[in-house]
C-alpha positions as CSV (number, residue, x, y, z in Angstrom):
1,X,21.6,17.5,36.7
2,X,18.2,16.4,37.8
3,X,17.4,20.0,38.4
4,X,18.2,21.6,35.4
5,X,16.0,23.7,33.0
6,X,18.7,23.7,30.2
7,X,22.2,23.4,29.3
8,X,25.2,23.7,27.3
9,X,27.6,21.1,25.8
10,X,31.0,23.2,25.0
11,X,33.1,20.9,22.3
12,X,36.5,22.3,21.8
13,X,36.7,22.4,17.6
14,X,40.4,22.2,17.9
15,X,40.0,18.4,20.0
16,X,38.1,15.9,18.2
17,X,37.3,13.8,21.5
18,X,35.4,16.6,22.8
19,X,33.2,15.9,20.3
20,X,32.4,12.3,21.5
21,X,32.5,13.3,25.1
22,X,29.9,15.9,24.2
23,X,28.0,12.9,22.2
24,X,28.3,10.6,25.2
25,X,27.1,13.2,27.9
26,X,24.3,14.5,25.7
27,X,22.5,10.5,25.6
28,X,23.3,10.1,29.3
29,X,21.0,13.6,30.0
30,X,18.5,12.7,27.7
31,X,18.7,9.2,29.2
32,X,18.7,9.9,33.7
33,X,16.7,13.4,32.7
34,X,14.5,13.6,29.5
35,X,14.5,16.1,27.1
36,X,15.9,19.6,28.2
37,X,16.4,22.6,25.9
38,X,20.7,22.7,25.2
39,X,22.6,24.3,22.9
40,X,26.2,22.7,20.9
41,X,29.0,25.4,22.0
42,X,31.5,24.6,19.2
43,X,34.0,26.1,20.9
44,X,37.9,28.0,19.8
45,X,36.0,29.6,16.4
46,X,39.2,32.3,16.9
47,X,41.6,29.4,15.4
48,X,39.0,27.7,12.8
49,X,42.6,26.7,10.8
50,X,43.3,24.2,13.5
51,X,39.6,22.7,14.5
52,X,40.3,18.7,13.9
53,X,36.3,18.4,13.4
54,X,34.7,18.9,10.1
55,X,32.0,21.1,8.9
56,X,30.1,17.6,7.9
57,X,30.2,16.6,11.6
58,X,28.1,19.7,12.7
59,X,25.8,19.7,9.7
60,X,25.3,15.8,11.2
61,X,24.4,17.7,15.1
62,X,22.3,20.3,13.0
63,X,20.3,17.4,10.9
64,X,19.9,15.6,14.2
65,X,18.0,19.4,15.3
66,X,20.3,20.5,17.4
67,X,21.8,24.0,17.6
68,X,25.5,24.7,17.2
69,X,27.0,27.8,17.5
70,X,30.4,28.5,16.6
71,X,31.8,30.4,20.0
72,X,34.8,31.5,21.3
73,X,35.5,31.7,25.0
74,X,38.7,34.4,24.3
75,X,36.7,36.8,21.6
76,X,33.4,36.4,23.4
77,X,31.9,35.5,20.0
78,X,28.1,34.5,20.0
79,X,28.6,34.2,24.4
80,X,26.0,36.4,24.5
81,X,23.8,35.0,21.6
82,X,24.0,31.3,23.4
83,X,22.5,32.4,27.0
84,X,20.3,34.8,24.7
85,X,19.1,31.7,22.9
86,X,19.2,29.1,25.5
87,X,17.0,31.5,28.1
88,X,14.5,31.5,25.2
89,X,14.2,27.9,24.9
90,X,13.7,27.3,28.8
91,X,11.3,29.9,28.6
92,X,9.3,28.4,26.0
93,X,9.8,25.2,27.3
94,X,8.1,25.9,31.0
95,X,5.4,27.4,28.9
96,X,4.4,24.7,26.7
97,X,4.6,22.7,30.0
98,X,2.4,24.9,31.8
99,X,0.0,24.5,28.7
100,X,0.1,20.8,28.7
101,X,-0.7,21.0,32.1
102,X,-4.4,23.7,31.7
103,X,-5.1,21.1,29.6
104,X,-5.1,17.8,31.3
């Protein structure tokens, strides 16, 4: 973890705990690591009729400035858009850190 550039947290919609597991794992990153660039997978957007979390909870993630995306591991819906996304942000991250750094 110490390592990483960037990551995911996948929250199954259909599984309300998920979405506390991903809260928990998310401060304990930012917490042993600092900030990273990661991305909110919301996870199962083929069966929206039987996600247990609400639209309010993600516009909560999304006012806190984080990205979801609604994915879906069997359709392969916005798989390709996360990495897309996420790769941009690492990018952009080592470069503002390289920039911070020409200018010490």
């Amino acid at each position: 973890m110490r390592t990483a550039s960037g990551y995911f947290i996948v929250v199954d919609g259909c599984r309300r705990k998920t979405l506390d597991i991903a809260l928990n794992i998310q401060q304990r990153v930012q917490d042993e690591i600092g900030p990273r660039p990661f991305l909110v997978l919301a996870n199962k957007a083929d069966d929206l009729q039987n996600w247990e979390i609400s639209d309010s909870e993600w516009e909560s993630l999304a006012a806190r400035g984080w990205t979801v995306l609604k994915t879906s591991a069997k359709t392969g819906q916005n798989v390709e858009v996360a990495f897309s996304e996420l790769t941009s942000r690492i990018l952009q991250a080592q470069d503002d850190e390289a920039l911070s750094e020409e200018d010490e």
